[in-house]
N, C-alpha and C positions, 0 to 999 in steps of 0.2 A: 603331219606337218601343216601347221594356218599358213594362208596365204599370204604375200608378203608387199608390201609397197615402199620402192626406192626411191628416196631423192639421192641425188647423184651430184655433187661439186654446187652446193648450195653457197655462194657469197654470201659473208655477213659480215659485219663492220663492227669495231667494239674497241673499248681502252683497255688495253690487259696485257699483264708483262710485271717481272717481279720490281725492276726499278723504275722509280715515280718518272723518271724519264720517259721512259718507255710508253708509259700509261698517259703521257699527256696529249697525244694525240691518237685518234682511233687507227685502228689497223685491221685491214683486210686477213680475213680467215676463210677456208673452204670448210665447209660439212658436206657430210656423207649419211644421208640417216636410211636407216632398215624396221620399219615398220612392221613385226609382225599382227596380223587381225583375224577376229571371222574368217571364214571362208567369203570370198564376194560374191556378191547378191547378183541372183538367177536375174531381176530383172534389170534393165539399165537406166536404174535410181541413184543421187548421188546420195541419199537420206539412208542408204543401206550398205554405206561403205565408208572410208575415213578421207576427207575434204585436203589433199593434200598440199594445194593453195593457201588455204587455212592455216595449215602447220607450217610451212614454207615465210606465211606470212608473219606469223606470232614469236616465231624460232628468231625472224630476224627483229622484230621488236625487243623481246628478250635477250639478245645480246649486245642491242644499241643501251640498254635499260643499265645504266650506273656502271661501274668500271671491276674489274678483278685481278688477282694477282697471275693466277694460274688455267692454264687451257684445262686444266680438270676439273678446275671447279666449272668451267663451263661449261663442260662436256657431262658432267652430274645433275645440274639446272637445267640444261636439254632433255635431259633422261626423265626429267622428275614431270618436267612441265607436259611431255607428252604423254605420259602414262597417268596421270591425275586428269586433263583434261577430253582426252579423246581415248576412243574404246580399241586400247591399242593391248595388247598380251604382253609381248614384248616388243625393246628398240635397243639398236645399235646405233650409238652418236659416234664418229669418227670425225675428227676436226683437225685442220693440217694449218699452220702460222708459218707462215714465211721470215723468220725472224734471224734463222741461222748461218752466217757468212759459209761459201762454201756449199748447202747444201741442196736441194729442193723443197725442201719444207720437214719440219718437224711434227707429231702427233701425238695423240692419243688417240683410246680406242674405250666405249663403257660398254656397257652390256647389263641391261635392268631389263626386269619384269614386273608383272603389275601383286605377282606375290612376292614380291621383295619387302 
């Protein structure tokens, strides 16, 4: 098993929602990411591990960046963008919208790898 690095209830802001309504103003979503990597580094470098401020930072750029219909599709752009840019094996994006009357929030759930 590779070792594994969590972000945990990451805020990110975004226009997304199937009607244009919905999409006209941005709306608060939580992510959940699971980072599988390497094994982490005997010594205590950040140059030998994965910068999770970095991805924390770029994820939330990435979801401000143009508008979408569906939390899959964004939760597939997360996936994609982590494993193309950083030495990740696999990652778990789970993203919760609070959109649903009644509920606590709705999700999705990916799961990619860098052999995908």
């Amino acid at each position: 098993m590779k070792d594994q690095i969590i972000i945990r209830g990451l805020q990110l802001s975004c226009r997304i929602g199937v009607p244009v309504e919905e999409r006209s103003e941005a709306q608060d979503l939580r992510a959940h990411l699971t980072l599988e990597v390497a094994p982490f580094p005997k010594d205590d470098r950040i140059d030998g591990t994965v910068d999770y401020k970095s991805v924390a930072d770029e994820i939330r750029r990435l979801a401000r960046a143009g508008e979408r219909q569906l939390i899959e599709t964004l939760a597939q752009e997360i996936a994609t963008f982590i494993l193309e840019n950083y030495p990740v094996h696999k990652v778990r994006v789970e993203l919760e919208k609070f959109i649903l009357p009644e509920t606590d929030w709705v999700g999705v759930i990916v799961n990619r790898s860098a052999s995908e």
